[in-house]
C-alpha positions in Angstrom: 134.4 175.6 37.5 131.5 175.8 35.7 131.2 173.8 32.4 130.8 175.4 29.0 126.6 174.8 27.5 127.9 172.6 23.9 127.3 174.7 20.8 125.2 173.9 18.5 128.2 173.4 15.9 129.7 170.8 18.4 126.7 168.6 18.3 125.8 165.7 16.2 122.7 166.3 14.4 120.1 164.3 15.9 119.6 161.8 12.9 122.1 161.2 10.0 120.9 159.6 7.0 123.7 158.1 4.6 123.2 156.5 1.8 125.1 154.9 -0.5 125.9 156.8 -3.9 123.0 154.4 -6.0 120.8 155.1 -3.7 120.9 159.4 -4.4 118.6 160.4 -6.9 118.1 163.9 -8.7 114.9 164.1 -10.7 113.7 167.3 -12.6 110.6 168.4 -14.1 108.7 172.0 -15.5 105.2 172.5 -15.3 103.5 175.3 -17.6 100.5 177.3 -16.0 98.2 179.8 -17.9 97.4 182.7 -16.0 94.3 184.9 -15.8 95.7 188.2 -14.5 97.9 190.8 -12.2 98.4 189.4 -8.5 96.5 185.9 -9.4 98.3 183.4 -6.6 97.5 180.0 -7.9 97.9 177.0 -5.7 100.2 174.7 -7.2 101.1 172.7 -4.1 99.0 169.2 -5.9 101.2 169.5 -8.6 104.5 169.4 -6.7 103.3 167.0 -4.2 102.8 164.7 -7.6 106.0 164.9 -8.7 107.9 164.0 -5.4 106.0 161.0 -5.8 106.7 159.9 -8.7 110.7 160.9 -8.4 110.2 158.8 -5.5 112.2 160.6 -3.0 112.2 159.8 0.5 114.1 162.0 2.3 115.9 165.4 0.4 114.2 168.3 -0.6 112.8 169.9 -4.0 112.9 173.5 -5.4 110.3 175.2 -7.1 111.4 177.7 -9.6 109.6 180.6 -11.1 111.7 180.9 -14.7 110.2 185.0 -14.8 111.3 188.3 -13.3 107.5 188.7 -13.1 105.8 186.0 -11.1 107.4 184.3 -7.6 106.8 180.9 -6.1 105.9 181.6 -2.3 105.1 179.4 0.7 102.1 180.8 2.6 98.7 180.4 3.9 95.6 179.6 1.2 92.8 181.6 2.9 91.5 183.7 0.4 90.7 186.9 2.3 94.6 186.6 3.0 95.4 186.2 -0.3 93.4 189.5 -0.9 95.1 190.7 1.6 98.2 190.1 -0.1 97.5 191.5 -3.9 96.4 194.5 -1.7 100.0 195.2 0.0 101.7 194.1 -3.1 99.6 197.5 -4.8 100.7 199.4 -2.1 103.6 198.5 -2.1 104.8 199.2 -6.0 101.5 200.1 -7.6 101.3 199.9 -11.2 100.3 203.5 -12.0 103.8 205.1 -10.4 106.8 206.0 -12.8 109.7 203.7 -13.3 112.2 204.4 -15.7 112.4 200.4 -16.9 108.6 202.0 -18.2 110.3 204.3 -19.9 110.5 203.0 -23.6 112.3 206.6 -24.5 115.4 206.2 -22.1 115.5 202.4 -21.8 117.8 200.5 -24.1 118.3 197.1 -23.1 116.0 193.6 -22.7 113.4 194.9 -25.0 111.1 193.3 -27.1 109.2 193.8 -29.7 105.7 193.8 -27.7 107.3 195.2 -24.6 104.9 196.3 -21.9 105.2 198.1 -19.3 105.9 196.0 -16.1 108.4 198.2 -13.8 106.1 197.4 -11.0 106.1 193.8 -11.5 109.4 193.2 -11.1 109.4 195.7 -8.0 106.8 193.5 -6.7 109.1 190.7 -7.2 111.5 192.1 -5.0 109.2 191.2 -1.9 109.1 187.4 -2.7 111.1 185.9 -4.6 112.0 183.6 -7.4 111.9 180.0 -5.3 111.2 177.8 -2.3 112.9 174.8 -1.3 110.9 172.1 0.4 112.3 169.5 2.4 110.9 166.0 1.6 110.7 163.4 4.4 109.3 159.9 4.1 108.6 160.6 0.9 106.1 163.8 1.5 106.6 167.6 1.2 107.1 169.0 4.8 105.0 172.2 4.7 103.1 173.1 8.1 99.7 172.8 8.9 98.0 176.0 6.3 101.3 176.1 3.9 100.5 175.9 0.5 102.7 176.6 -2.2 101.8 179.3 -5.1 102.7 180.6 -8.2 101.9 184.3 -7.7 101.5 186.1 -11.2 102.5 189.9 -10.7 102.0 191.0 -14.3 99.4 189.8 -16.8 97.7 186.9 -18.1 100.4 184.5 -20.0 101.8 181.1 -20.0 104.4 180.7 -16.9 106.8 177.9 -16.2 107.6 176.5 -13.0 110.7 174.1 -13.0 110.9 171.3 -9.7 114.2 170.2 -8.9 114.3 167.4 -6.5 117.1 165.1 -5.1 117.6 163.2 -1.9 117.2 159.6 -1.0 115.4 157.5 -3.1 113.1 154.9 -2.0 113.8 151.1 -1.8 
């Protein structure tokens, strides 16, 4: 008879890490960033790497948060004919001058503001990347592959943004 392969869901990982309960650390932090403009993806990956140094994590992770409907924290490549490339397929894909009814200050009733613009292609955009990355952290460095940066990418207009880091894990001796 021929034995079973093991399943991945049998197996031990390959390396456990326990620690004790003094040992786990959580750390937050927010960063603000002024924007320039529509589709702008700024390279915040310095900034994070900072502050999993100084929470002095070892091995855990950290999230990076985009507090807006109207800019995304992504994980990619910084080569800036890519990142053209990228503003370009956002456009195509919800471009600014198209209708949408959350543009439509004579039917829409709710979330408005005062100086309310007209975004409905922002958020759309949105759609496509997201709100956050998490990041795992091992000997005390971000594990991002070989041309993986991290960006804020604003999908809007010029204007303060906040980013809020989130890390926890083992903290070092």
């Amino acid at each position: 008879m021929r034995e079973q392969p093991e399943r991945a869901s049998e197996r031990a990982p390959s390396r456990i890490v326990r620690a004790p309960a003094s040992e786990f650390r959580v750390v937050y932090d927010t960063i603000d960033y002024d924007t320039e403009h529509a589709l702008q993806f700024i390279d915040i990956t310095a900034d994070v790497r900072r502050f999993v140094t100084a929470a002095e994590i070892v091995d855990g992770q950290v999230a990076v948060v985009s507090l807006h409907t109207t800019a995304a924290v992504v994980v990619n490549e910084h080569e800036p004919l890519l990142l053209n490339d990228m503003a370009r397929v956002l456009r195509r894909l919800a471009p600014a001058d198209d209708y949408y009814e959350h543009n439509d200050f004579s039917i829409r009733t709710v979330n408005m503001t005062a100086d309310e613009r007209e975004n409905g292609h922002a958020h759309c955009q949105h759609l496509f990347l997201g709100t956050s990355e998490t990041i795992p952290i091992r000997a005390g460095e971000l594990t991002l592959g070989l041309w993986q940066s991290v960006f804020l990418v604003e999908l809007d207009h010029a204007r303060r943004r906040t980013v809020q880091l989130h890390a926890m894990g083992v903290a070092g001796a």
